[in-house]
C-alpha positions as a printed Julia matrix, in Angstrom:
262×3 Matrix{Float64}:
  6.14  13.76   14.97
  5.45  10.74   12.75
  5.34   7.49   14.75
  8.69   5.92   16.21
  7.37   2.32   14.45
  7.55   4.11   11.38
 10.54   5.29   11.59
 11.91   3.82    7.95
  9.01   5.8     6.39
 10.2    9.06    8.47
 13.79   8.86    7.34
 13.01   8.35    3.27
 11.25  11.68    3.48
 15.11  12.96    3.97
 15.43  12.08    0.34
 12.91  13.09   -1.27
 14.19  15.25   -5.21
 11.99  18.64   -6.14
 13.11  21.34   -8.27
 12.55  25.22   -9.41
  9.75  26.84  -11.54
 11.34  27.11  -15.32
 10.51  28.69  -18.5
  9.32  24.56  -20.22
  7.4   22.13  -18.23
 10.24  19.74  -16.31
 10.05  16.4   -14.93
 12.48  14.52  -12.51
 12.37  10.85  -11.57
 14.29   9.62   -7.93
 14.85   5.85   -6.75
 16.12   5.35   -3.16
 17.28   2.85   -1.02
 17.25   2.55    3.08
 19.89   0.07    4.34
 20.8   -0.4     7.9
 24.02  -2.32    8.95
 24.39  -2.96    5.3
 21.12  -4.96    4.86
 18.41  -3.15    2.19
 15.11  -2.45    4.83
 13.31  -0.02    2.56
 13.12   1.37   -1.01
 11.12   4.48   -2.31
 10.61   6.0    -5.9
  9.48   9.46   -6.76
  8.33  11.59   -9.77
  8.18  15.17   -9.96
  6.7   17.94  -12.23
  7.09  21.61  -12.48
  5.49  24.19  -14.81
  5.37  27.61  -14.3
  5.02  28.48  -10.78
  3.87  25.12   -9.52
  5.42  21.89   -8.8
  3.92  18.37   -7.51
  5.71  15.51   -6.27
  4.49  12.49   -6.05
  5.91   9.31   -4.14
  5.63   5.32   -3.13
  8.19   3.96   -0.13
  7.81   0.46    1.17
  9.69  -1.75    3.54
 12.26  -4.27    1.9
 14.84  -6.9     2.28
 14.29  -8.29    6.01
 12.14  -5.47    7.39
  9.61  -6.78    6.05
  9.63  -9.84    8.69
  9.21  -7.14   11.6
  7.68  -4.27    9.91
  5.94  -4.46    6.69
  5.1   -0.35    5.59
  3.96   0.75    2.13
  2.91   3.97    1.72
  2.7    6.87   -0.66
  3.19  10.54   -0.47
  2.38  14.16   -2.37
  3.14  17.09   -2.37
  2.34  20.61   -4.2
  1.95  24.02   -4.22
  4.03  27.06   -5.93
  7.1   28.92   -6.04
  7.67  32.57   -5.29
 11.52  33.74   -6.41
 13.62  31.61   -4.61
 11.21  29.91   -2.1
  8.95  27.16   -2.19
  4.89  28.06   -0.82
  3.59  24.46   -0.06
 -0.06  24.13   -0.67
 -1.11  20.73    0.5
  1.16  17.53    1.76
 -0.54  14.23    2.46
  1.07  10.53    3.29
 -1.04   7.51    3.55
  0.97   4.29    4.61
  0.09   1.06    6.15
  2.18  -0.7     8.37
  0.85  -4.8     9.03
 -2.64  -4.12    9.28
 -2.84  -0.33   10.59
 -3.4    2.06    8.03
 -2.26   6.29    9.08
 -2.91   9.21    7.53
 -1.37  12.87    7.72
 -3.13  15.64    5.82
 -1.18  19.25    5.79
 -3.06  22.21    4.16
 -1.23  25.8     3.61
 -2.51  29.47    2.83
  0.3   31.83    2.15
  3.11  29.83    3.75
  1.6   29.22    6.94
 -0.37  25.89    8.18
 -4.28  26.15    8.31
 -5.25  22.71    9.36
 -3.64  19.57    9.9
 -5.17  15.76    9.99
 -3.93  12.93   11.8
 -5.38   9.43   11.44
 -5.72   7.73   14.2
 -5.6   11.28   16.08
 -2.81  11.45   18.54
 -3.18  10.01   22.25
 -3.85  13.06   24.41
 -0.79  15.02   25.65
  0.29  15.6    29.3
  0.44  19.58   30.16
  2.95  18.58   32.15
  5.57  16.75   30.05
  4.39  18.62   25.96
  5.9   21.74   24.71
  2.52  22.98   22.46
  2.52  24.06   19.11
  1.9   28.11   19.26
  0.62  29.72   15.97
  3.39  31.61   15.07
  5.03  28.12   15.18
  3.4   27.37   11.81
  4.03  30.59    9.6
  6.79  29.84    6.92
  7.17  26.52    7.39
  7.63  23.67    4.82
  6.18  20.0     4.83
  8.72  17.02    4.85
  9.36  17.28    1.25
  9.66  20.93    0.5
 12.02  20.9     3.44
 14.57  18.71    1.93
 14.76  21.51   -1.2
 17.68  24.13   -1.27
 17.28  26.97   -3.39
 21.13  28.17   -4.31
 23.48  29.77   -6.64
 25.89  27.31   -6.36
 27.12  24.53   -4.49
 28.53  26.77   -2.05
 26.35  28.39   -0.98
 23.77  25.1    -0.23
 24.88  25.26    3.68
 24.83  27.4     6.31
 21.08  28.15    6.54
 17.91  26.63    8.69
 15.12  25.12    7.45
 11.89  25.19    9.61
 10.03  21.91    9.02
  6.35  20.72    9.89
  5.72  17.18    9.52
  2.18  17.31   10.92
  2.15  17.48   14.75
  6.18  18.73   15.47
  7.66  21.92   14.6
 11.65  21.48   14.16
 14.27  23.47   12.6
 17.13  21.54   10.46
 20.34  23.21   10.45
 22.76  23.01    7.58
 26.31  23.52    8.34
 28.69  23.1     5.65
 31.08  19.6     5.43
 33.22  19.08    2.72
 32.85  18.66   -1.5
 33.13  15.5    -3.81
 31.68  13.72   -6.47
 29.62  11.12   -7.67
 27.88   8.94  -10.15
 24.69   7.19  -10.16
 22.03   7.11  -12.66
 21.44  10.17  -14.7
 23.9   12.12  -12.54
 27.79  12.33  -12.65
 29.28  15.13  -11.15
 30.18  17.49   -8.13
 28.47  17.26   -4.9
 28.31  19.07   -1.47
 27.47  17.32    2.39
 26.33  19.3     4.95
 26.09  18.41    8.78
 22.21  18.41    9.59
 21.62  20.07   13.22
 17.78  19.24   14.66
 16.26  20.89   17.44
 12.82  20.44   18.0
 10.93  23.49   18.46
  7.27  22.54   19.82
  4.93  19.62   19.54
  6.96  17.11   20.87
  7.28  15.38   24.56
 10.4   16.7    27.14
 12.7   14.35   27.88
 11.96  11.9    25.25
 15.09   9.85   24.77
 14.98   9.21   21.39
 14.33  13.62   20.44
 17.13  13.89   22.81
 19.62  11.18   20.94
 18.76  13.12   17.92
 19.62  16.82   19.07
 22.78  15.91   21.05
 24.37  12.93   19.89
 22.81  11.65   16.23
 25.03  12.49   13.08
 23.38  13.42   10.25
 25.06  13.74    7.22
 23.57  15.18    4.08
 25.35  14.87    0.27
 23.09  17.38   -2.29
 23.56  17.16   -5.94
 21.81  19.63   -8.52
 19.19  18.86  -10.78
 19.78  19.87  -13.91
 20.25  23.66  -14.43
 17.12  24.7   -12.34
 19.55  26.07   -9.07
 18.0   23.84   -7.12
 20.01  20.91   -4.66
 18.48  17.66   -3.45
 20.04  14.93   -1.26
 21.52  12.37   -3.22
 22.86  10.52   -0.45
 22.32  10.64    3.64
 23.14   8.68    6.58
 21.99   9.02   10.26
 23.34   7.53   13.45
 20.37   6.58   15.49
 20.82   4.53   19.01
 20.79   0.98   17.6
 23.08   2.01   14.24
 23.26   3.79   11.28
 20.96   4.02    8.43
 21.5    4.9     5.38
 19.93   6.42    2.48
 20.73   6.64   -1.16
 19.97   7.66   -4.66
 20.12   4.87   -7.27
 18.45   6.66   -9.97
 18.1   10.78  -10.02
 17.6   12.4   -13.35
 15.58  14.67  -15.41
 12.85  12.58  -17.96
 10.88  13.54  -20.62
């Protein structure tokens, strides 16, 4: 899993707008903020674009506000690959960030909805048999990358819960489970209208440590609460707004821009 000192950078990938293949070329344009105890820590922006049976999503996310003092990350993200009926295939994910002085990489390539190789810079420490649940191959057939995860494909907002998403974000294998919460509405820019939140389950599956506090916080006692809003009229829901309790507080993340451009 990505690096607990990049933990801001983790979290934006929560938030991260895609959309469905459609019949004229379509563009989408997100702008996020991180806050924690009410204080801005990080900001993000991302543009999409879909045509056909492709899409591509490309990113930026940097530390803000008084994170920078402790933790100064910039980094940028992408994403593609295509869409069969209902389901996104990713073909390649890659994030570069920097955080102070140490740059990391992490390089996903697909074939047919499973994982063929996966690059970590700096490569990860060497595991303990003891202590590591290892990533098994069927582990990594139809899975999604940290940004593909965060789509749902739906007819409506009703049906945007009650499902799990498997999700690879380059060494751990988790599922996120989507329980349905309650309904609203909202308004930010380039969106005014109806909304759903689900409850976000996570249970790690493989490539992780036993017993590490912080996996454990997040199975059995974190909240995480995610608010999905449609874009446009492709069927497809992204998060608009999330928040997640985490052992020090809660952050939050949300949408101050999320439309369709030209």
């Amino acid at each position: 899993m990505l690096r607990a000192s990049h933990a801001v950078f983790a979290l934006l990938l929560v938030a991260l707008p895609t959309a469905t293949s459609a019949a004229a070329p379509q563009s989408f344009k997100g702008e996020y903020t991180v806050s924690f105890l009410g204080l801005s820590v990080a900001k993000a922006t991302f543009s999409s674009s879909y045509e056909g049976d492709t899409y591509s999503i490309d990113g930026s996310v940097s530390s803000a506000g008084l994170a920078t003092l402790f933790d100064d990350t910039q980094g940028t993200i992408s994403s593609k690959g295509k869409i069969s009926g209902k389901q996104l295939q990713p073909q390649a994910f890659r994030a570069d960030y920097k955080s102070g002085k140490k740059a990391s990489m992490i390089d996903i390539q697909f074939a047919n909805g499973a994982v063929t190789s996966t690059k970590i810079v700096p490569e990860p420490k060497k595991r303990n048999p003891k202590n590591w649940i290892p990533l098994a191959a069927s582990d990594l057939s139809s899975v999604l990358d940290p940004m593909a995860a965060t789509v749902i494909h739906a007819d409506s907002l009703d049906k945007v819960c009650g499902r799990t998403v498997k999700l690879y974000d380059g060494e751990m294998r988790a599922n996120l489970v989507l329980t349905y919460d309650s309904k609203g509405s909202t308004s930010v820019r380039g969106y005014k209208g109806d909304t759903v939140t689900c409850r976000m389950g996570f249970e790690p599956v493989a490539g992780y440590r036993k017993n590490r506090k912080a996996l454990n916080y997040l199975k059995n006692r974190s909240v995480i609460m995610v608010t999905f809003a449609p874009l446009g009229q492709t069927g497809v829901y992204a998060p608009i707004h999330a928040t997640v309790t985490t052992q020090i507080g809660t952050l939050t993340v949300s949408a101050g821009r999320f439309e369709a451009v030209d």
